[in-house]
C-alpha positions in Angstrom: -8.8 -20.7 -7.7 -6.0 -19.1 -9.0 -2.7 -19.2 -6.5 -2.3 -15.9 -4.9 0.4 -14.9 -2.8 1.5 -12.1 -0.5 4.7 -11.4 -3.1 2.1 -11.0 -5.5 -0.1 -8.6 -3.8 3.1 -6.6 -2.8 4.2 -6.6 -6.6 1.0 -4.9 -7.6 1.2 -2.2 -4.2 4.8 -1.9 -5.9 3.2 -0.5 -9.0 1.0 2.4 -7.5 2.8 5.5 -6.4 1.4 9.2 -5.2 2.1 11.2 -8.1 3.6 14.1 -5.5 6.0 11.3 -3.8 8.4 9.6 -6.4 8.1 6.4 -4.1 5.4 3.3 -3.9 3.0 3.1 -1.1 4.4 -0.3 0.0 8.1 1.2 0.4 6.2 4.6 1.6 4.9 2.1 5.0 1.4 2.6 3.7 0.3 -1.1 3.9 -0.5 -2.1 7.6 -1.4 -5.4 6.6 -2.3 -7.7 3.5 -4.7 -11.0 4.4 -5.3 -13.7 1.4 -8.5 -16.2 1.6 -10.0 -18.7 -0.2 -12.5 -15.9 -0.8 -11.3 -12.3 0.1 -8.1 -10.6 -0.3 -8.1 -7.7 2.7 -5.8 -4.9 2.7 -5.2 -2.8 5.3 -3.8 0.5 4.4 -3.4 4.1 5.8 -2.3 7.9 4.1 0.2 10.2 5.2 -2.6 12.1 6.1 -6.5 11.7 6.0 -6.5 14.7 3.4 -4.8 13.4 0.9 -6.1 14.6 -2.3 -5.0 11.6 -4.2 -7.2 9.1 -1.5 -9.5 7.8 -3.8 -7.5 7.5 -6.9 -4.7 5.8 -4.7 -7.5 3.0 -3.4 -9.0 2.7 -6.6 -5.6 1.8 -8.3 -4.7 -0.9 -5.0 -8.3 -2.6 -5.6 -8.2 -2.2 -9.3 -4.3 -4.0 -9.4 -5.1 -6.5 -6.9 -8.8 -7.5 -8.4 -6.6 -7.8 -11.2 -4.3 -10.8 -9.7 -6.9 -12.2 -7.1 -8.5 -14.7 -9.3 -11.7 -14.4 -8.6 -11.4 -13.3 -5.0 -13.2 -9.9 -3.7 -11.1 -7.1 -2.4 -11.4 -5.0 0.6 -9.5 -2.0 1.0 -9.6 -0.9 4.7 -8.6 2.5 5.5 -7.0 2.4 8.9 -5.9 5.6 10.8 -4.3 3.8 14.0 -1.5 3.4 14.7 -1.2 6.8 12.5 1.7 6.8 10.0 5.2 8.2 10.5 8.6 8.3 8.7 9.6 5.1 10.7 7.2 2.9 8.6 8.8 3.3 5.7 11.6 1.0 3.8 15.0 2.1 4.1 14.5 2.5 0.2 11.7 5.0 0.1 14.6 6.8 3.2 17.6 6.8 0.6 15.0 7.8 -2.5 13.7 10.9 -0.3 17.1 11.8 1.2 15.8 10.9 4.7 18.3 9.9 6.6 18.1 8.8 10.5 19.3 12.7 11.2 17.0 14.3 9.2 13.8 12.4 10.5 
């Protein structure tokens, strides 16, 4: 099997943004966790809110990207709504790119 890394996984979650945020989902806090095996690659991964109207396209591009890298691997996408998300998850990046400082969150 081809080598997979977390770095590589996050480069692809780098690449897939929410056309109504200019930011990426990884730097948005939207990946709760990322798990690599011999035979599955798992992501864990949440939504602002759980009527997002982009949902499906969003999970379709993550599984599509990361298929993409995983060498053969399957992908699971699992939708988690606990802990629920919040400004705090998010990179200090995605904070400056959105003019969210500590004051105004």
């Amino acid at each position: 099997m081809t080598e997979l890394t977390r770095d590589n996984v996050i480069d692809v979650l780098r690449s897939v943004y929410d056309p109504e945020i200019p930011v990426n989902i990884w730097d948005l806090g939207l990946i709760y966790d990322i798990d690599i095996s011999d035979a599955v690659v798992t992501i864990k991964m949440t939504f602002t809110s759980p009527t997002c109207p982009m949902m499906e396209d969003l999970l379709t591009q993550v599984h599509d990207g990361v298929v993409n890298i995983a060498g053969g691997r399957d992908v699971n996408i699992e939708l988690v709504w606990d802990p629920p998300w919040d400004l705090s998850r998010m990179s200090d990046a995605a904070r400056l790119e959105l003019d969210l400082t500590e004051q105004g969150w």
